[in-house]
N, C-alpha and C positions, 0 to 999 in steps of 0.2 A: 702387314699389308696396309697400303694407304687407302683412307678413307673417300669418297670421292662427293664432294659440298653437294649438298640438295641444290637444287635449281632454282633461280631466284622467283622472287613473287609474281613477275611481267608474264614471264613463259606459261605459267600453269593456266591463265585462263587462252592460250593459243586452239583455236577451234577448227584443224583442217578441215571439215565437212561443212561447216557453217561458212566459211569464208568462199568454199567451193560454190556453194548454193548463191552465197551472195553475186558472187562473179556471175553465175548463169543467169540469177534476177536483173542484175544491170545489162548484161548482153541484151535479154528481153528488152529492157526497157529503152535502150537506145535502137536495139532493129523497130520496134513501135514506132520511135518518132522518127525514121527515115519512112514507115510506112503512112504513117498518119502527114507527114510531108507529102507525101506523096500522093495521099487521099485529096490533101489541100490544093495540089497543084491541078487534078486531072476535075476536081469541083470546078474549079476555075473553067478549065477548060471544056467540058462536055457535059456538068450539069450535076450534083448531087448523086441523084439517082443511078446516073449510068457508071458513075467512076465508082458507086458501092456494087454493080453489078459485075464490073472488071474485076474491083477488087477481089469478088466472091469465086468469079468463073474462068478467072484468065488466070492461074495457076495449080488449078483442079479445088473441089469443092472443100475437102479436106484443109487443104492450108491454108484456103483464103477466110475459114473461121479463126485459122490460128493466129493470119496476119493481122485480121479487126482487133482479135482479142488482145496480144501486144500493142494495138494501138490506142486501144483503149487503156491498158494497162498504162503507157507511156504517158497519157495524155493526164490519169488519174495521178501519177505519180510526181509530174512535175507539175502539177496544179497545189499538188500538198507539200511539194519544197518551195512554192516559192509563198505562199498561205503562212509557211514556219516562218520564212525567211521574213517577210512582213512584220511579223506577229513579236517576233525576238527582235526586230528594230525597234515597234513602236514601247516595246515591255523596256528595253534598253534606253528610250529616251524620252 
C-alpha cells in the first residue's frame, strides 16, 4: 500500500475558526466606518447631539448601541493601523 506524504509545514498552521472570526472582526470594522461616516455627516448637519440621538433611536434602542459600538470599534482600529503604519516608517527611516 502506498504511503501518502505528511502535509507540508505552510498547511498545518491553517486556522478555519480564526480566519472565520477574523473576517466577522473586519466586517465589524468597516460597517463602523460607514457608521461613524455617517455619524460625521448628520454632525454636520443637525448638531452632535441630535445625530447621536438618531443614531441611538432611529433603528431601535438595541442596535443603535451595537452601531456606536462598531463605530467606535472602527474608529479605534484605524487610528492603531495607521499609529503602526507611522511608527514602521519612521523605525524604517
Amino acid at each position: 500500500m502506498a504511503r501518502v506524504p505528511a502535509s507540508p509545514p505552510e498547511t498545518r498552521g491553517d486556522r478555519p475558526v480564526a480566519r472565520a472570526l477574523l473576517l466577522i472582526a473586519w466586517a465589524l470594522v468597516f460597517w463602523g466606518t460607514l457608521v461613524a461616516g455617517a455619524m460625521a455627516w448628520r454632525s454636520v448637519e443637525m448638531g452632535p447631539s441630535a445625530a447621536a440621538r438618531l443614531a441611538l433611536d432611529g433603528a431601535g434602542r438595541e442596535w443603535g448601541w451595537i452601531h456606536l459600538s462598531c463605530a467606535g470599534l472602527a474608529v479605534v482600529t484605524w487610528t492603531a493601523a495607521g499609529a503602526l503604519l507611522v511608527r514602521r516608517r519612521l523605525d524604517a527611516g
